[in-house]
N, CA, C and O atoms as a CHARMM CRD file, in Angstrom:
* protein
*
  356
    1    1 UNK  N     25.09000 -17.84500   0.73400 PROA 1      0.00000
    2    1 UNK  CA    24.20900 -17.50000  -0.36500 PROA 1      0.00000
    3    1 UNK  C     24.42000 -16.04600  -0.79300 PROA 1      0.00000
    4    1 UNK  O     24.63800 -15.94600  -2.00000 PROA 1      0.00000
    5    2 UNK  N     24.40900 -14.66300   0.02300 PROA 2      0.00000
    6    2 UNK  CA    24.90600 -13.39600  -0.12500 PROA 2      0.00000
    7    2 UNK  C     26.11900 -13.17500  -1.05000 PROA 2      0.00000
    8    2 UNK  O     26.29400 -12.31200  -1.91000 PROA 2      0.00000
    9    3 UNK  N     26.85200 -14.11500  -0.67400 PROA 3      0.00000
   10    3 UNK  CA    28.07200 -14.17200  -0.93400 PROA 3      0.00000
   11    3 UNK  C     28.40400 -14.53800  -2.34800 PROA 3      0.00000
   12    3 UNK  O     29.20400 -13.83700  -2.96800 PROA 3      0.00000
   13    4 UNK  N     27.69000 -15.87800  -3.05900 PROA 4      0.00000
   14    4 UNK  CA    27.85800 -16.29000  -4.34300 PROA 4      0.00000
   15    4 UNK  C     26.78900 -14.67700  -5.06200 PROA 4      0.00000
   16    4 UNK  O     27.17400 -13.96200  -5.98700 PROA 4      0.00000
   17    5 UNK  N     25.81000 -14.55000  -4.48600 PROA 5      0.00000
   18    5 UNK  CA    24.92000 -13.23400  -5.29000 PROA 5      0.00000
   19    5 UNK  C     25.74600 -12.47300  -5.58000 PROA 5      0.00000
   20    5 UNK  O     25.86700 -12.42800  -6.80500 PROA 5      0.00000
   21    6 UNK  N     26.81600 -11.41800  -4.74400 PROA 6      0.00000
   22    6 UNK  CA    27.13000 -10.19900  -4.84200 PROA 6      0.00000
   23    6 UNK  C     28.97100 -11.19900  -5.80700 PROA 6      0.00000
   24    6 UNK  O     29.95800 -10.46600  -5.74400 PROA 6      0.00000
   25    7 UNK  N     29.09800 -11.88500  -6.15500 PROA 7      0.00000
   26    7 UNK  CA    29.99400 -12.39400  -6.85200 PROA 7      0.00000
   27    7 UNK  C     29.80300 -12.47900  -8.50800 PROA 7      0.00000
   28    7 UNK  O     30.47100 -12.00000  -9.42500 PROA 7      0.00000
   29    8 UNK  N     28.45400 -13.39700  -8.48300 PROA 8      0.00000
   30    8 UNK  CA    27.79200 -12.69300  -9.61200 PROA 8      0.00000
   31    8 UNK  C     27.18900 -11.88400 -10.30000 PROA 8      0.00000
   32    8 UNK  O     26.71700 -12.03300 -11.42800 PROA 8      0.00000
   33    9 UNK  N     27.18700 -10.68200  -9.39600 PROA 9      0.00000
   34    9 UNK  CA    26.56600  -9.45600  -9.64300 PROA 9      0.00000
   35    9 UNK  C     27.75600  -9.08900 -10.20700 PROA 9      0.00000
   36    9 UNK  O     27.67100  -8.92300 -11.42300 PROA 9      0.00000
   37   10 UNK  N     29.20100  -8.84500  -9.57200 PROA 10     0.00000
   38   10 UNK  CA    30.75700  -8.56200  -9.66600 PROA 10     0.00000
   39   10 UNK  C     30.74400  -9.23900 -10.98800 PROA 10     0.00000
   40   10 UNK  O     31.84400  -8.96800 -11.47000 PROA 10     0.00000
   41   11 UNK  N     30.33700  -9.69500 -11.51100 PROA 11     0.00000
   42   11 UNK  CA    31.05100 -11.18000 -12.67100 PROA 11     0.00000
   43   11 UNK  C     30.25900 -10.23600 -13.43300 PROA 11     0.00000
   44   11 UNK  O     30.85500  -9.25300 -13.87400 PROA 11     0.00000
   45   12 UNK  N     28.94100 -10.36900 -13.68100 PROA 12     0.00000
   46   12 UNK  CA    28.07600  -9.36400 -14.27000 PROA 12     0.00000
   47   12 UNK  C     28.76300  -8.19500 -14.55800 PROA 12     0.00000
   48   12 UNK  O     29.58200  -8.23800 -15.47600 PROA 12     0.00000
   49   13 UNK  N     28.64100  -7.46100 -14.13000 PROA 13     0.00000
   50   13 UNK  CA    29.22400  -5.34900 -13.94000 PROA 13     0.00000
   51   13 UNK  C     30.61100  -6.00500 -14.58000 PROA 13     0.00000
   52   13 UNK  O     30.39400  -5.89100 -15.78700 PROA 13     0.00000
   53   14 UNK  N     31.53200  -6.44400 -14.48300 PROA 14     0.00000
   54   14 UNK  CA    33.03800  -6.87600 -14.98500 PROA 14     0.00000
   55   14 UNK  C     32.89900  -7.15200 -16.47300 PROA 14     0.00000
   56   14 UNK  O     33.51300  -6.40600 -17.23600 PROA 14     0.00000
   57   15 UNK  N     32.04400  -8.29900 -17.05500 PROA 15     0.00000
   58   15 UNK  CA    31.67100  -8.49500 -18.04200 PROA 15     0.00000
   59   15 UNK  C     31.25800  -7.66500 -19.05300 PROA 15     0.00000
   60   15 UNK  O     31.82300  -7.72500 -20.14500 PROA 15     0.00000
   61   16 UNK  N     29.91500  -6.52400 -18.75900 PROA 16     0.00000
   62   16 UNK  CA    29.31200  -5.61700 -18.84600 PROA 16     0.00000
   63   16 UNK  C     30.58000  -4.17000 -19.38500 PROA 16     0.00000
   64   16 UNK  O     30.63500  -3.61000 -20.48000 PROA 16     0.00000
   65   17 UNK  N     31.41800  -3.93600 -18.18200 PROA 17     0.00000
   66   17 UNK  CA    32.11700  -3.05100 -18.45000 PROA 17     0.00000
   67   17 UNK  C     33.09500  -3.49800 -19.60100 PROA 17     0.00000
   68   17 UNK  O     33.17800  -2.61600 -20.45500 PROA 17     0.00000
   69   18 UNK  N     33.87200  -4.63100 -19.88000 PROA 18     0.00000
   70   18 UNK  CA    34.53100  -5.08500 -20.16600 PROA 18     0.00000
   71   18 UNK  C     34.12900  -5.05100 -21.99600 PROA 18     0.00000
   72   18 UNK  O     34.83400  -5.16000 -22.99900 PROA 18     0.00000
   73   19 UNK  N     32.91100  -4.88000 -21.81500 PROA 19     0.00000
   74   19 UNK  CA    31.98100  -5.33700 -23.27400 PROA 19     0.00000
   75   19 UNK  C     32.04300  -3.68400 -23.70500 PROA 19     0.00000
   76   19 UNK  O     31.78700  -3.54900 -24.90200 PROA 19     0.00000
   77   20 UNK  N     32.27700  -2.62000 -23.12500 PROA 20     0.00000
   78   20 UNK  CA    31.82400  -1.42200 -23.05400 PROA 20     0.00000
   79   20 UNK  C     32.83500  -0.82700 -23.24500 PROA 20     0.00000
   80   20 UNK  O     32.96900   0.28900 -23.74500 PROA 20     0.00000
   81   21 UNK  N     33.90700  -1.80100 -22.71400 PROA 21     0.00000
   82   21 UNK  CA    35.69900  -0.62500 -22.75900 PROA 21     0.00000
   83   21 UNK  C     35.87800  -1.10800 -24.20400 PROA 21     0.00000
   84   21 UNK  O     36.07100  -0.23400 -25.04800 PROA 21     0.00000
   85   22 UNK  N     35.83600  -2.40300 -24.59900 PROA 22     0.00000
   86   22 UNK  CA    36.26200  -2.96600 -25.93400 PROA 22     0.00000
   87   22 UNK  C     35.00200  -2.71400 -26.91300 PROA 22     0.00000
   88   22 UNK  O     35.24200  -3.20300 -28.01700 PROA 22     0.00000
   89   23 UNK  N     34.01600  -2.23800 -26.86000 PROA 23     0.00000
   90   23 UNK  CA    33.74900  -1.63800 -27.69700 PROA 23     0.00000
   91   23 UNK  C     33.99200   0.09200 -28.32800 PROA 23     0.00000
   92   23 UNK  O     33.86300   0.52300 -29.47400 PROA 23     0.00000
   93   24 UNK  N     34.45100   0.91200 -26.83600 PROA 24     0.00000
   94   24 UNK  CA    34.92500   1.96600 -27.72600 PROA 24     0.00000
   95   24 UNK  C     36.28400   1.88700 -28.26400 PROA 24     0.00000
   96   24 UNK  O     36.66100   2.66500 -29.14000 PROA 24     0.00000
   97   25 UNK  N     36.94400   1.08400 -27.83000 PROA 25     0.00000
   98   25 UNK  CA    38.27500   0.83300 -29.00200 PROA 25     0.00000
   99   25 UNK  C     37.93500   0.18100 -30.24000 PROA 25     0.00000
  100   25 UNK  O     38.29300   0.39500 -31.39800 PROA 25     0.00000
  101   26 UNK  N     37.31400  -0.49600 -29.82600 PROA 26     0.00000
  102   26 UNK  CA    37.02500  -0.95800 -31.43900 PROA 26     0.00000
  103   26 UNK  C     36.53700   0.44200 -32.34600 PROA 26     0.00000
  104   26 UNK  O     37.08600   0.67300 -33.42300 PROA 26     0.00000
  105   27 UNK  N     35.39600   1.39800 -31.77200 PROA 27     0.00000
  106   27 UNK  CA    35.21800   2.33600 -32.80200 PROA 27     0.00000
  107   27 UNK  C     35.92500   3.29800 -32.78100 PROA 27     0.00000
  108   27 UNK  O     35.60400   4.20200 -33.55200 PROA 27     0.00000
  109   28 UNK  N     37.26300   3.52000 -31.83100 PROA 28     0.00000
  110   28 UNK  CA    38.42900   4.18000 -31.68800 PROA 28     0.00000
  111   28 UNK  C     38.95600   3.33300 -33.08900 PROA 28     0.00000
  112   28 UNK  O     39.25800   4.16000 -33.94900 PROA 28     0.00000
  113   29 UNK  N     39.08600   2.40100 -33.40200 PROA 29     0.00000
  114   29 UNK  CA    40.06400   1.74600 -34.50900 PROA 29     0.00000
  115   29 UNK  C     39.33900   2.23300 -35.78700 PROA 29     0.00000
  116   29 UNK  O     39.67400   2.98500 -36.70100 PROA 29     0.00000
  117   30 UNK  N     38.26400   1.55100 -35.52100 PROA 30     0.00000
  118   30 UNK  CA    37.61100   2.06800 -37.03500 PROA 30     0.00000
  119   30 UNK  C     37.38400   3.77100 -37.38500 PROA 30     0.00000
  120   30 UNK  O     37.14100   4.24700 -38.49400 PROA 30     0.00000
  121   31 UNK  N     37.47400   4.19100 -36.64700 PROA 31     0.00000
  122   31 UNK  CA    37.57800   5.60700 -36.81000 PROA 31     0.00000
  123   31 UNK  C     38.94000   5.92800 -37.32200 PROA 31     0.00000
  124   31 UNK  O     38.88600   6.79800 -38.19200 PROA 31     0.00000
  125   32 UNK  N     40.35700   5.43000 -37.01600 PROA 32     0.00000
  126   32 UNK  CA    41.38100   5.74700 -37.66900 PROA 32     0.00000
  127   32 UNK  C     42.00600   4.81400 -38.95800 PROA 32     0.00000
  128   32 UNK  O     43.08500   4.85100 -39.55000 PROA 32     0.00000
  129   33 UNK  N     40.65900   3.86800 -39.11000 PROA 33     0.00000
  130   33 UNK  CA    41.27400   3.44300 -40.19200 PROA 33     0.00000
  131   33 UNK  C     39.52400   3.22300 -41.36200 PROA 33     0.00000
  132   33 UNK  O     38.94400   2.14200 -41.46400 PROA 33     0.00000
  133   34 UNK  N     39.20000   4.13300 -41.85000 PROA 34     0.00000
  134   34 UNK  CA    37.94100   3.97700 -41.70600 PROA 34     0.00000
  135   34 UNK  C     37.95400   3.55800 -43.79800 PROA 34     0.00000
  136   34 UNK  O     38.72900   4.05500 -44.61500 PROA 34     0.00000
  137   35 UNK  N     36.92600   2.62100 -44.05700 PROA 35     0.00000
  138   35 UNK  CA    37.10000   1.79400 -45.21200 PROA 35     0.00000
  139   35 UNK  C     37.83000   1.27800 -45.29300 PROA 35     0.00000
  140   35 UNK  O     38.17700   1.09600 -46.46000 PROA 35     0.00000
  141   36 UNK  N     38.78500   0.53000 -44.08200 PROA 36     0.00000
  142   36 UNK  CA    39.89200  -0.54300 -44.63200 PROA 36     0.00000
  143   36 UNK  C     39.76500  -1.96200 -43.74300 PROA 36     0.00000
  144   36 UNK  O     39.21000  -1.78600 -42.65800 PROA 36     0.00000
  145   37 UNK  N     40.08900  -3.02500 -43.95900 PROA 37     0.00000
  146   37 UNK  CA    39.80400  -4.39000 -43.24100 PROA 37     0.00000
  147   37 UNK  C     39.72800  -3.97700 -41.38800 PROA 37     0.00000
  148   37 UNK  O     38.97600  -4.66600 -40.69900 PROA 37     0.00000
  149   38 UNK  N     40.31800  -3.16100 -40.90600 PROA 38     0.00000
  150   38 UNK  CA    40.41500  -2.86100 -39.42000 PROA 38     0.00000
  151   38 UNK  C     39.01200  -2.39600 -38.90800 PROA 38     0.00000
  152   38 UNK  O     38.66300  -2.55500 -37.73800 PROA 38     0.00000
  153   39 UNK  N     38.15100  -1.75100 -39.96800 PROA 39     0.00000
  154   39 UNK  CA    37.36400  -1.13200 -39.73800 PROA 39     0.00000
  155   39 UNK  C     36.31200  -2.45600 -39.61000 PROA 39     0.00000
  156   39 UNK  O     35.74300  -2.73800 -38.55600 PROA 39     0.00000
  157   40 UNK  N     36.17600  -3.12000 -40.70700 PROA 40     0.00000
  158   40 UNK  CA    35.40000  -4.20800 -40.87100 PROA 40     0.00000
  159   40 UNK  C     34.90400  -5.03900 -39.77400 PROA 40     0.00000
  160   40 UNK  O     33.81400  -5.46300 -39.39100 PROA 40     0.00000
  161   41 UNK  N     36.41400  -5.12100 -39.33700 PROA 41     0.00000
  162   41 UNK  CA    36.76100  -6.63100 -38.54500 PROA 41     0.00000
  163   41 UNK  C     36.78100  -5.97600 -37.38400 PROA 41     0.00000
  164   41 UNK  O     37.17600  -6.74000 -36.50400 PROA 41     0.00000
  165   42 UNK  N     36.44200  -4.50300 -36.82000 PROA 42     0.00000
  166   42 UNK  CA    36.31400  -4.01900 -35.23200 PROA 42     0.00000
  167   42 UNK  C     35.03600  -3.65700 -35.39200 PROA 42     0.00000
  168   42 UNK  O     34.38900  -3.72200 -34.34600 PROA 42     0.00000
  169   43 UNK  N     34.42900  -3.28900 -36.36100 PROA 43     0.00000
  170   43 UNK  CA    33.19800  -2.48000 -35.66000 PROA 43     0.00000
  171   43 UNK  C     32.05200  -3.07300 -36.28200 PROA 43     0.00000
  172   43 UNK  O     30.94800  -2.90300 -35.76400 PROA 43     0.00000
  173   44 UNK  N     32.20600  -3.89800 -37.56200 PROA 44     0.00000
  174   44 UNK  CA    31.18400  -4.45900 -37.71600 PROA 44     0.00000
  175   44 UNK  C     30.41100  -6.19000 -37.01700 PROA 44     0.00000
  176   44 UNK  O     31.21500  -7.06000 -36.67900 PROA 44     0.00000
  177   45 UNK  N     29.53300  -6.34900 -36.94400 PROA 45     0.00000
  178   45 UNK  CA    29.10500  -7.21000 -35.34700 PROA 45     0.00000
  179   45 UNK  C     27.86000  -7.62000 -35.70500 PROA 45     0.00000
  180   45 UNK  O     27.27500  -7.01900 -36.60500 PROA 45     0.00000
  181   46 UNK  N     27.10800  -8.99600 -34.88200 PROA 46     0.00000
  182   46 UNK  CA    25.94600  -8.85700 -34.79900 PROA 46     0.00000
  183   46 UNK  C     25.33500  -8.54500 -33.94200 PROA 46     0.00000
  184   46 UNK  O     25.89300  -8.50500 -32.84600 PROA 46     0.00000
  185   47 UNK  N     23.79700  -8.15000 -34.05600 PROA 47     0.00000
  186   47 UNK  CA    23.09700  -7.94800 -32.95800 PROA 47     0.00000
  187   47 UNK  C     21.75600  -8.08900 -32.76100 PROA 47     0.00000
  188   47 UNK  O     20.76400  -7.40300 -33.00900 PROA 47     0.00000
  189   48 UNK  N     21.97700  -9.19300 -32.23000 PROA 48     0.00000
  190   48 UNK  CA    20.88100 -10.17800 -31.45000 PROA 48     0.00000
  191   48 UNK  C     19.97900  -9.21800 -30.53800 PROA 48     0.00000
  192   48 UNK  O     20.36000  -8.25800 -29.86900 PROA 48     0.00000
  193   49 UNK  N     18.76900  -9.69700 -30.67700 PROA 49     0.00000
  194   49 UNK  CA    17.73900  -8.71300 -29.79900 PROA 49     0.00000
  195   49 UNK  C     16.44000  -9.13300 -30.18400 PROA 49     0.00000
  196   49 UNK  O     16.20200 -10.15500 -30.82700 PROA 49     0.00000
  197   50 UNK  N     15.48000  -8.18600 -29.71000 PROA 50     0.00000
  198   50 UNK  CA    14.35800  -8.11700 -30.15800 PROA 50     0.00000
  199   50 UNK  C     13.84000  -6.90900 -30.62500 PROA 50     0.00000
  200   50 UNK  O     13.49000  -6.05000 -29.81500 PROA 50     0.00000
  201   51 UNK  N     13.70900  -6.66100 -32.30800 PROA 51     0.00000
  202   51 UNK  CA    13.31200  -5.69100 -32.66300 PROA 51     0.00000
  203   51 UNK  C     12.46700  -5.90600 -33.81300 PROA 51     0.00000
  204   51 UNK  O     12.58100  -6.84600 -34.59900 PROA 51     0.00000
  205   52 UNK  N     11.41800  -4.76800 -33.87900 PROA 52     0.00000
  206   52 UNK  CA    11.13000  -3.99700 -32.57000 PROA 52     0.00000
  207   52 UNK  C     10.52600  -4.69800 -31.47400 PROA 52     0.00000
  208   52 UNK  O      9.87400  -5.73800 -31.56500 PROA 52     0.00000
  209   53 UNK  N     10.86200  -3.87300 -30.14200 PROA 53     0.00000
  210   53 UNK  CA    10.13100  -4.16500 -28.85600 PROA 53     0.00000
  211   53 UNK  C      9.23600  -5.09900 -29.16300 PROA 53     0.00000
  212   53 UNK  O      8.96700  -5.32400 -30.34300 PROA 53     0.00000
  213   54 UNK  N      8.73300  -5.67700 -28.29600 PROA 54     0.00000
  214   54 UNK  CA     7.27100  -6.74000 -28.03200 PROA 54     0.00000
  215   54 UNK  C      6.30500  -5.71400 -27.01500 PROA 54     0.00000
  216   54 UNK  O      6.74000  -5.43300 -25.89800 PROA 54     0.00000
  217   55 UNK  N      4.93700  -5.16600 -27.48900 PROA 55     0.00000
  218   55 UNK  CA     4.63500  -4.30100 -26.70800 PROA 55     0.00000
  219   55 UNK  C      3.27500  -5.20900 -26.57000 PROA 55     0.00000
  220   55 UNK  O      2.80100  -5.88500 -27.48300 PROA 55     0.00000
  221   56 UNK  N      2.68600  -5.07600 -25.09600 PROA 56     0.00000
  222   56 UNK  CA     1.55700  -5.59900 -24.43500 PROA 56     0.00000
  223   56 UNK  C      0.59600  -4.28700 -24.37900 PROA 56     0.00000
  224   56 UNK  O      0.91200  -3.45000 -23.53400 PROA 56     0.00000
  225   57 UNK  N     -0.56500  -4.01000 -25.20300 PROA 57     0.00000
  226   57 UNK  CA    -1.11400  -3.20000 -24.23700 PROA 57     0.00000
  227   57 UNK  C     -2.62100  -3.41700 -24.20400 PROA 57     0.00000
  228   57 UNK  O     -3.44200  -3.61500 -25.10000 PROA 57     0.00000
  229   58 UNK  N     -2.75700  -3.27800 -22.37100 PROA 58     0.00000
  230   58 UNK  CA    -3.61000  -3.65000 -21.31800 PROA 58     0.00000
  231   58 UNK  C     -5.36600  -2.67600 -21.60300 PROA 58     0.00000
  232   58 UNK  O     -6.49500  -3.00800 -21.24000 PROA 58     0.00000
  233   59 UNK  N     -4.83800  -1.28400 -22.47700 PROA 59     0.00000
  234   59 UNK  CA    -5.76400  -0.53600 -21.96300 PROA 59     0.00000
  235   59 UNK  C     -5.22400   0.18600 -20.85900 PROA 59     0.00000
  236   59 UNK  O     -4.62400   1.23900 -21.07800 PROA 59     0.00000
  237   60 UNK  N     -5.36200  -0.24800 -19.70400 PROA 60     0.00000
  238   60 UNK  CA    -4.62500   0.60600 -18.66300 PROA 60     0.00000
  239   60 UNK  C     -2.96900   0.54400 -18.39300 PROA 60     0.00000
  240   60 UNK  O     -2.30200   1.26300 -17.64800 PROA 60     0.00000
  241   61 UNK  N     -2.65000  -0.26600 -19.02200 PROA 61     0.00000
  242   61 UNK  CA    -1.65100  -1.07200 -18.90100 PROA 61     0.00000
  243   61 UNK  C     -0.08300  -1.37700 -19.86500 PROA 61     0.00000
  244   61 UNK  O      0.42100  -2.47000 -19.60900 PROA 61     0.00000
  245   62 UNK  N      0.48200  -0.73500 -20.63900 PROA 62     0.00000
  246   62 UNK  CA     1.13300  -0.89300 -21.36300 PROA 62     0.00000
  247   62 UNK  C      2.97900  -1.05900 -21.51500 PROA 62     0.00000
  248   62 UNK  O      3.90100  -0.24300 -21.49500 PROA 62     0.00000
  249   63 UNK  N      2.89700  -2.47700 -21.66000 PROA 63     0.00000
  250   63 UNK  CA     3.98900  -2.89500 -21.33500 PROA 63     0.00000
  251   63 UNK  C      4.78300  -3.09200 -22.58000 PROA 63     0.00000
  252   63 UNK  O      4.29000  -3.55600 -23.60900 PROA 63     0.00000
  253   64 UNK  N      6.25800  -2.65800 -22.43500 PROA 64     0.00000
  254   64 UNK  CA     6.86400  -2.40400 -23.57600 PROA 64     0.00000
  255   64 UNK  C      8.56500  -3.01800 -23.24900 PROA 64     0.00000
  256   64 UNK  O      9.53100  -2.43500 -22.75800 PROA 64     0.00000
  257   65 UNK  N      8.37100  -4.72200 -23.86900 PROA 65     0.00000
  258   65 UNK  CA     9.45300  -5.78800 -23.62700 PROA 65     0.00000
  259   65 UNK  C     10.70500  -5.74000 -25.01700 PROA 65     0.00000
  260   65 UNK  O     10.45500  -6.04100 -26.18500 PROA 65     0.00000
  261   66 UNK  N     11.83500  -5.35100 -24.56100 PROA 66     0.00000
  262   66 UNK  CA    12.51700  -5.61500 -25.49200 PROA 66     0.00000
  263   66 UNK  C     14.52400  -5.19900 -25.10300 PROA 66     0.00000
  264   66 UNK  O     14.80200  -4.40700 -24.20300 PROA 66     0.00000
  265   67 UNK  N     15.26500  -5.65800 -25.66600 PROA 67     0.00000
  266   67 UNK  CA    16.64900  -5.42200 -25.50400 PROA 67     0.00000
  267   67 UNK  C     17.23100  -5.46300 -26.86400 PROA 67     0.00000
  268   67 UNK  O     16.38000  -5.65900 -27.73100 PROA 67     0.00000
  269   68 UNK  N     18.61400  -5.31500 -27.35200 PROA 68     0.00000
  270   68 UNK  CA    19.14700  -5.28400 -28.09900 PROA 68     0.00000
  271   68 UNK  C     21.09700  -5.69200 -27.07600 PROA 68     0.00000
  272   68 UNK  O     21.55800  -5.58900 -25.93900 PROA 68     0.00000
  273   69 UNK  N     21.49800  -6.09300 -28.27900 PROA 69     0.00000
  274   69 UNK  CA    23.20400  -6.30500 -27.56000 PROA 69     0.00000
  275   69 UNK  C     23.90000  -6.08100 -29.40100 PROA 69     0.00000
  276   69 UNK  O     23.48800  -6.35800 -30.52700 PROA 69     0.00000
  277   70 UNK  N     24.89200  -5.55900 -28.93000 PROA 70     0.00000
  278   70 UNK  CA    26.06700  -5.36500 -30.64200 PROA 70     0.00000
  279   70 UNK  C     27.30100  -6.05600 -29.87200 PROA 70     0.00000
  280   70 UNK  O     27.93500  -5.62400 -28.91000 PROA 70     0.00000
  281   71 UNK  N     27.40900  -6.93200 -30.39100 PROA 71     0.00000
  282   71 UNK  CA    28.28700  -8.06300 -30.61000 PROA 71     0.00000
  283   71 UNK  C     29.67200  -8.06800 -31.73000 PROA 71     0.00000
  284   71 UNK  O     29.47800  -8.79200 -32.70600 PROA 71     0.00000
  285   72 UNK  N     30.74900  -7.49800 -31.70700 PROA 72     0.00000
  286   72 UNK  CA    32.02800  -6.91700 -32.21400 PROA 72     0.00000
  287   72 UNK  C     32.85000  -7.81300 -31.69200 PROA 72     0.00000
  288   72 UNK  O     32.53200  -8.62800 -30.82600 PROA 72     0.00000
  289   73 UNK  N     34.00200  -7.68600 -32.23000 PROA 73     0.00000
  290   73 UNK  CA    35.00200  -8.45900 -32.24700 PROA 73     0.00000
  291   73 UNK  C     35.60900  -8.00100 -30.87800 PROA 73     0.00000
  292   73 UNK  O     35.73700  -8.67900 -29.85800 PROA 73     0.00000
  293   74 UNK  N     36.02200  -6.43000 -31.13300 PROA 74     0.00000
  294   74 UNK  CA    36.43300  -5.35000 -30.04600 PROA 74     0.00000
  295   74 UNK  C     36.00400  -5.74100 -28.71700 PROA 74     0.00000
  296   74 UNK  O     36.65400  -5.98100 -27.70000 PROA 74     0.00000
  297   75 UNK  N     34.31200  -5.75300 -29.04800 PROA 75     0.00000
  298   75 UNK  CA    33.34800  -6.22500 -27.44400 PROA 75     0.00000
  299   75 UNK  C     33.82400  -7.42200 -27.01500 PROA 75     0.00000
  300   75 UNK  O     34.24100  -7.51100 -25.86100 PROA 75     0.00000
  301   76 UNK  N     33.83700  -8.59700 -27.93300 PROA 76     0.00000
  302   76 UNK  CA    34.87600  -9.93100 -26.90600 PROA 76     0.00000
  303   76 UNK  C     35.86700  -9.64200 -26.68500 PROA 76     0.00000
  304   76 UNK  O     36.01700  -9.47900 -25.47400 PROA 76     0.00000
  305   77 UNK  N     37.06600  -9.40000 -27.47800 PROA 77     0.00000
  306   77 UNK  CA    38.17800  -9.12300 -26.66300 PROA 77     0.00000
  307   77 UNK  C     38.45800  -8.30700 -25.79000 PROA 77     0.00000
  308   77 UNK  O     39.64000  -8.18600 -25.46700 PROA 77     0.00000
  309   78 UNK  N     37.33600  -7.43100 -25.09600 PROA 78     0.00000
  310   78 UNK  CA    37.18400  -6.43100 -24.09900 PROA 78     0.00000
  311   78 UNK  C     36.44800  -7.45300 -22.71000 PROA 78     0.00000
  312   78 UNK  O     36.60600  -7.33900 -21.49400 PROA 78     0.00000
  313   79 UNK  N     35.63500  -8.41900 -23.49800 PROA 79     0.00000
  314   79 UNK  CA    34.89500  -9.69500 -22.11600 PROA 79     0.00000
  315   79 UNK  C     36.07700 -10.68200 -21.87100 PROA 79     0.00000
  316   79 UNK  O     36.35300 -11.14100 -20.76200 PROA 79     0.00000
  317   80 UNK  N     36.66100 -10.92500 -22.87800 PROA 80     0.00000
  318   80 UNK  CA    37.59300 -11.73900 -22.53800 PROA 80     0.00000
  319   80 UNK  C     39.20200 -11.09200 -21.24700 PROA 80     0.00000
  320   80 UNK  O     39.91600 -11.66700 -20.42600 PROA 80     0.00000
  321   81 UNK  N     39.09800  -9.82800 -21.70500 PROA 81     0.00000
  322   81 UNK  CA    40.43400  -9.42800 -20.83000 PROA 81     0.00000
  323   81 UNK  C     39.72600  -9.07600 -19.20300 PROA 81     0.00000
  324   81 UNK  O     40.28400  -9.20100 -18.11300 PROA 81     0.00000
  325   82 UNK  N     38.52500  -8.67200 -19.45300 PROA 82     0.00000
  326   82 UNK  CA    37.93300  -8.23200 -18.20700 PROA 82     0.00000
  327   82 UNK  C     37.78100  -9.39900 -17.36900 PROA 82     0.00000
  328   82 UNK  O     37.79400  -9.28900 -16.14300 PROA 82     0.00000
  329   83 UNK  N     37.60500 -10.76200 -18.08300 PROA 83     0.00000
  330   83 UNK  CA    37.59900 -12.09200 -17.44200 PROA 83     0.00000
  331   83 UNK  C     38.55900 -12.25900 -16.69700 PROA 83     0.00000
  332   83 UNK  O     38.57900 -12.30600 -15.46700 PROA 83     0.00000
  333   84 UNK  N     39.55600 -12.37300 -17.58800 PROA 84     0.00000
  334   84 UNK  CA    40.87100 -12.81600 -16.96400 PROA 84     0.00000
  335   84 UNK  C     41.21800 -11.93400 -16.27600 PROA 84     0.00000
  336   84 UNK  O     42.36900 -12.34900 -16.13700 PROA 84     0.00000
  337   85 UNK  N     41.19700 -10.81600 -15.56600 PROA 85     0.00000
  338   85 UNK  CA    41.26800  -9.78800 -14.98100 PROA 85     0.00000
  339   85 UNK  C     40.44100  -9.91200 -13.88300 PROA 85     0.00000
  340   85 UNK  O     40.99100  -9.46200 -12.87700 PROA 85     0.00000
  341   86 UNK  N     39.10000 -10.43800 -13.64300 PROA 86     0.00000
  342   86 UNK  CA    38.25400 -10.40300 -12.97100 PROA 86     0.00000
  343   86 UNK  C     38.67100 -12.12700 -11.88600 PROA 86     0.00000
  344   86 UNK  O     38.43400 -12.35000 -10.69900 PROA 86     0.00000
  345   87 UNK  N     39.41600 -13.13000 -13.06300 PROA 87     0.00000
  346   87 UNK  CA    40.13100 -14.64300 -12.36300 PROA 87     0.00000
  347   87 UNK  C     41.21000 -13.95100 -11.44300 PROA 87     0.00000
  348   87 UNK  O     41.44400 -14.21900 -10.26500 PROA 87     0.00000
  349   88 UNK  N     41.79700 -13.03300 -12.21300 PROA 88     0.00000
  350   88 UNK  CA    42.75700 -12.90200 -11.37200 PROA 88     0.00000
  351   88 UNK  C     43.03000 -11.84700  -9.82400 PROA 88     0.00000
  352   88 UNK  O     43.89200 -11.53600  -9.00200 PROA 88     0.00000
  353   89 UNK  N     41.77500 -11.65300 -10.15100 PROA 89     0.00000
  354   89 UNK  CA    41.68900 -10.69500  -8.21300 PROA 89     0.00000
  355   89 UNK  C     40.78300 -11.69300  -7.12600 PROA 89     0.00000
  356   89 UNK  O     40.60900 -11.33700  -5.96100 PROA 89     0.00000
């Protein structure tokens, strides 16, 4: 059981980073090509979330629920290599 956890934690952080390396190339690209289809097609993305926040408050208590993710072309092909990278160790 330890064992599958700290695998998917690994799968997680791999993914994560992977989403993080391919997104600064992507705005590495659009930065050197900036108003032209490269720019478009790397840095523009959706992004799914919740905004704004969902906030609870208790009075004593104030809870403040929410995430955001930017979703790029750059960012998959950064999950996708980190995958196969991550199959292959």
């Amino acid at each position: 059981m330890a064992k599958r956890t700290t695998e998917a934690a690994g799968l997680i952080i791999i993914i994560i980073i992977g989403a993080l390396i391919g997104t600064v190339i992507g705005e590495i690209i659009a930065l050197l090509a900036p108003g032209g289809i490269l720019e478009r097609l790397f840095s523009k993305g959706v992004s799914p979330g919740i905004v704004p926040p969902a906030t609870l408050d208790l009075k004593v208590l104030t809870l403040t629920l929410g995430f955001s993710l930017k979703l790029n072309l750059a960012s998959l092909f950064g999950i996708v290599i980190a995958l196969y990278i991550y199959r292959r160790l």
